[in-house]
C-alpha positions as CSV (number, residue, x, y, z in Angstrom):
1,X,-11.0,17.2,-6.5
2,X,-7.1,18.8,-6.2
3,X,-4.2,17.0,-7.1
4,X,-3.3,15.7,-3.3
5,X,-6.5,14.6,-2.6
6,X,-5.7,12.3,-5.8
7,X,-2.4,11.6,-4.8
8,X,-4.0,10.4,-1.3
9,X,-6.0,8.5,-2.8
10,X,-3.8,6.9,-4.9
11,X,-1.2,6.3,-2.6
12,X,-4.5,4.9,-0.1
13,X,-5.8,2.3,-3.0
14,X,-2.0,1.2,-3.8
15,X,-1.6,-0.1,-0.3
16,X,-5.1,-1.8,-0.5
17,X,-4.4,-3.8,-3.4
18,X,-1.4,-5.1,-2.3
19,X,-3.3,-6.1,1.2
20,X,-5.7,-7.8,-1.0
21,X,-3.0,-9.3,-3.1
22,X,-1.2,-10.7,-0.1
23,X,-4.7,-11.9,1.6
24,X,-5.7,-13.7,-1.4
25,X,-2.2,-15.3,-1.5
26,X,-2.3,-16.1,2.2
27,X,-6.0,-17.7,1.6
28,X,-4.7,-19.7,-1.7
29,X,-1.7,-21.4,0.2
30,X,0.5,-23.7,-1.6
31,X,3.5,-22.9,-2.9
32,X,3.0,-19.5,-4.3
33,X,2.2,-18.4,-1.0
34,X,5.7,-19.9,0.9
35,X,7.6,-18.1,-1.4
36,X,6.1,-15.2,-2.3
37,X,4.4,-14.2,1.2
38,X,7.5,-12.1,2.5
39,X,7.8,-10.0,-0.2
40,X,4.7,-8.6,-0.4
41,X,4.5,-8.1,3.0
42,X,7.6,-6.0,2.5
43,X,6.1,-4.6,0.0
44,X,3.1,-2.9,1.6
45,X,5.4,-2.0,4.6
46,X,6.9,0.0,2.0
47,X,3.9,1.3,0.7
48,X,2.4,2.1,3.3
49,X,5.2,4.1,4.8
50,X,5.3,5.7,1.6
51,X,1.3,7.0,1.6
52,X,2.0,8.4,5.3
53,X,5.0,10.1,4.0
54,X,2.6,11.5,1.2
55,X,0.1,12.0,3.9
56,X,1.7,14.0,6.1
57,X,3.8,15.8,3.4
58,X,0.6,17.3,2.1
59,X,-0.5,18.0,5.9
60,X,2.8,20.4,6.0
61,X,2.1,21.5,2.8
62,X,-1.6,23.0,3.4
63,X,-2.9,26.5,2.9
């Protein structure tokens, strides 16, 4: 396995974790979840525009 297909991948399990974070919060409730909630949303917004960045850096990148 090459380097982007780690970085990929990396970037891919990055923005699942903080979907699972932000689930499990959202499940949880209470007051964790009021004021946490829209800031991890922001934050996979962010990393998730980052990966596809990645992404398609890599796809104008290829041999």
């Amino acid at each position: 396995m090459g380097w982007k297909m780690i970085l990929i991948a990396v970037a891919m399990l990055s923005v699942a974790g903080i979907l699972l974070w932000g689930v499990i919060t959202m499940a949880r409730g209470g007051e964790y979840n009021k004021t946490h909630s829209n800031k991890i949303m922001r934050y996979r917004i962010v990393f998730q525009a980052i990966a596809l960045f990645i992404f398609l850096g890599l796809l104008l990148m290829r041999d």
